[in-house]
N, C-alpha and C positions, 0 to 999 in steps of 0.2 A: 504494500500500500504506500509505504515512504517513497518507493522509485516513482510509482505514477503519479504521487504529489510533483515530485522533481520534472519526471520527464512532459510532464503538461505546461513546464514553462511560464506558470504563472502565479509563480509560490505567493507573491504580495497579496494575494485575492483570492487568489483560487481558498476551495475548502478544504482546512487543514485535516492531518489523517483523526485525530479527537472524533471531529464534527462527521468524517464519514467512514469510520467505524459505526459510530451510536445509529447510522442513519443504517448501515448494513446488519446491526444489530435488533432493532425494533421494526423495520421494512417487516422482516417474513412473519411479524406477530398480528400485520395487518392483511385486509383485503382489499376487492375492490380498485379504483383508480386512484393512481398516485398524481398528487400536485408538487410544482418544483415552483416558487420565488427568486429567479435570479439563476442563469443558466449559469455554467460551468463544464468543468470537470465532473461535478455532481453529476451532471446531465448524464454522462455517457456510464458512469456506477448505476443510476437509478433504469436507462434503456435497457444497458446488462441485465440488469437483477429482472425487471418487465418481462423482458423478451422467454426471459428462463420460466415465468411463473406463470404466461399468459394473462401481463397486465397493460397498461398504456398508459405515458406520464405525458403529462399536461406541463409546458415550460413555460411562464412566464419572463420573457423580455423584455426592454426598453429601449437598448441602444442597438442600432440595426446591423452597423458595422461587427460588432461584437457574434451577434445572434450570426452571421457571415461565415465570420469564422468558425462557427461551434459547427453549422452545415457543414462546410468545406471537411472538418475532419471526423465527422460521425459516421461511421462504417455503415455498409450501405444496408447492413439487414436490422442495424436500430432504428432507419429512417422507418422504417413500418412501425415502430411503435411510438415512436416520439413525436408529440406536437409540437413544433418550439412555437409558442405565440409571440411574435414579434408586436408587441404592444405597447403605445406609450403611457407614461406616467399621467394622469388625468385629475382635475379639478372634483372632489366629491362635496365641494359645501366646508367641512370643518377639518378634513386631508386631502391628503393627496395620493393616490393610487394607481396600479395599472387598468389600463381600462378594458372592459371585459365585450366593448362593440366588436360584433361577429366572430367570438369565441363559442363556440357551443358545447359548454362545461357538460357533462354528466352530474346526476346528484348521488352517485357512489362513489366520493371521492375517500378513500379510508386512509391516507398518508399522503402527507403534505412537510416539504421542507422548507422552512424558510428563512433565507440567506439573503432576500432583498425586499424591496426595491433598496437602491443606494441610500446612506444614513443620513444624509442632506435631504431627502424627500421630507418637506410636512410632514409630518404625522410619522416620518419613520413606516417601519413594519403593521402599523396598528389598523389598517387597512383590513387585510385578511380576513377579522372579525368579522365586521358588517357586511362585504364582500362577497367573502367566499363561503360563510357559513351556511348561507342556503344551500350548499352543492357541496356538504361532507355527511356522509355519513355517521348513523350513529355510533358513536366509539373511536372516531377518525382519531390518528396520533399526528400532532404535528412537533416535530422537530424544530424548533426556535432556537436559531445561533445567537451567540454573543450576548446571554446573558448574562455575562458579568458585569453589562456596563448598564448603568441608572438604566438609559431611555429604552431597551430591550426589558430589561425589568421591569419597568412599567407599564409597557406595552402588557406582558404576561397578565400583570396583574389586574388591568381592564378588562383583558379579556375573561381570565377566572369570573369578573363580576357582571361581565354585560353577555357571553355566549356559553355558558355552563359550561367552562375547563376547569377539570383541574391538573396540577402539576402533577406527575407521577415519578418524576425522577428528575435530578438538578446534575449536570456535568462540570466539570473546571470552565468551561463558556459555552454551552447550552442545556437547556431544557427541553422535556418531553410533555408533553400536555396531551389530555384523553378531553376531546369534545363529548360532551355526556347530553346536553340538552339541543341546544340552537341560542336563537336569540332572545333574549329577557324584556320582552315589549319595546326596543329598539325601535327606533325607526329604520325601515330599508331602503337604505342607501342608492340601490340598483335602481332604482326609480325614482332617483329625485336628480331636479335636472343643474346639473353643473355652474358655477357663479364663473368660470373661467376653463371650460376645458380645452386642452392642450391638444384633443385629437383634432382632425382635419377632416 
């Protein structure tokens, strides 16, 4: 796992071997369809593990050049299971998120890793909530990096209070969280219309 950290050439960013152990570690606990926040090297662990298990992962991106590149080297029998959503970051009212125009999620998403959008986005990670919770199923694990720092900590800790997670286990800089309910009379977000969106 250390070499392919290495030989993916993008140690500053890329997801460190911590983050995707825990992620190869809780993946086969779950079913269902897999969501990714922020493509990567991630990407091409989570097509592997899909492709082994007869699942499909759903990528969320933003920057297109990037999302380019992940095409260009994703072997050609992951392109059958990978979606990469090239999507931009989008105005939701009180964040900022990827925007989910002309994605067509499934609502059995049961694992979801999330490693973006970028920490300069509004709202950080906290997005996912309101988001994507219509479209995880019940008991979905999602994988939350960098919780060592405040603003990913508190993002968790929203969510524990506004989409019934809870934490199930805390790593050296991520967390596991088990979606148990949905949303807590929230407002839905997917339907309120943008004060400034970004798409075109």
């Amino acid at each position: 796992m250390e070499r392919l950290v290495r030989s993916w050439g993008n140690e500053a960013w890329s997801a460190d071997l911590q983050l995707l152990t825990a992620m190869l570690e809780w993946l086969p606990k779950t079913s269902g369809t897999i969501a990714e926040c922020g493509s990567g090297l991630s990407t091409l662990v989570l097509g592997t593990a899909a492709r082994a298990s007869g699942r499909r992962v759903f990528s969320f991106e933003h920057d297109p050049n990037w999302a380019a590149r992940l095409q260009h080297d994703l072997p050609d029998e992951l392109h059958r299971v990978i979606d990469l959503c090239v999507t931009p970051i989008r105005n939701y009212g009180d964040f900022d998120w990827y925007s989910l125009a002309g994605v067509q999620l499934p609502t059995d998403i049961g694992f979801v890793l999330c490693d973006g959008p970028p920490g300069s986005t509004r709202g950080g990670r906290y997005g996912l909530g309101p988001i994507l919770t219509p479209f995880l199923a019940p008991g979905c694990i999602v994988l939350l990096d960098d919780t060592q720092r405040n603003s990913e900590h508190d993002i968790m800790m929203r969510w524990c209070a506004e989409i019934g997670s809870v934490v199930v286990h805390r790593g050296p800089t991520y967390s596991v969280l088990e979606v148990r309910h949905g949303l807590s009379g929230r407002a839905d977000y997917r339907h309120r219309t943008p004060l400034f969106a970004i798409e075109q």
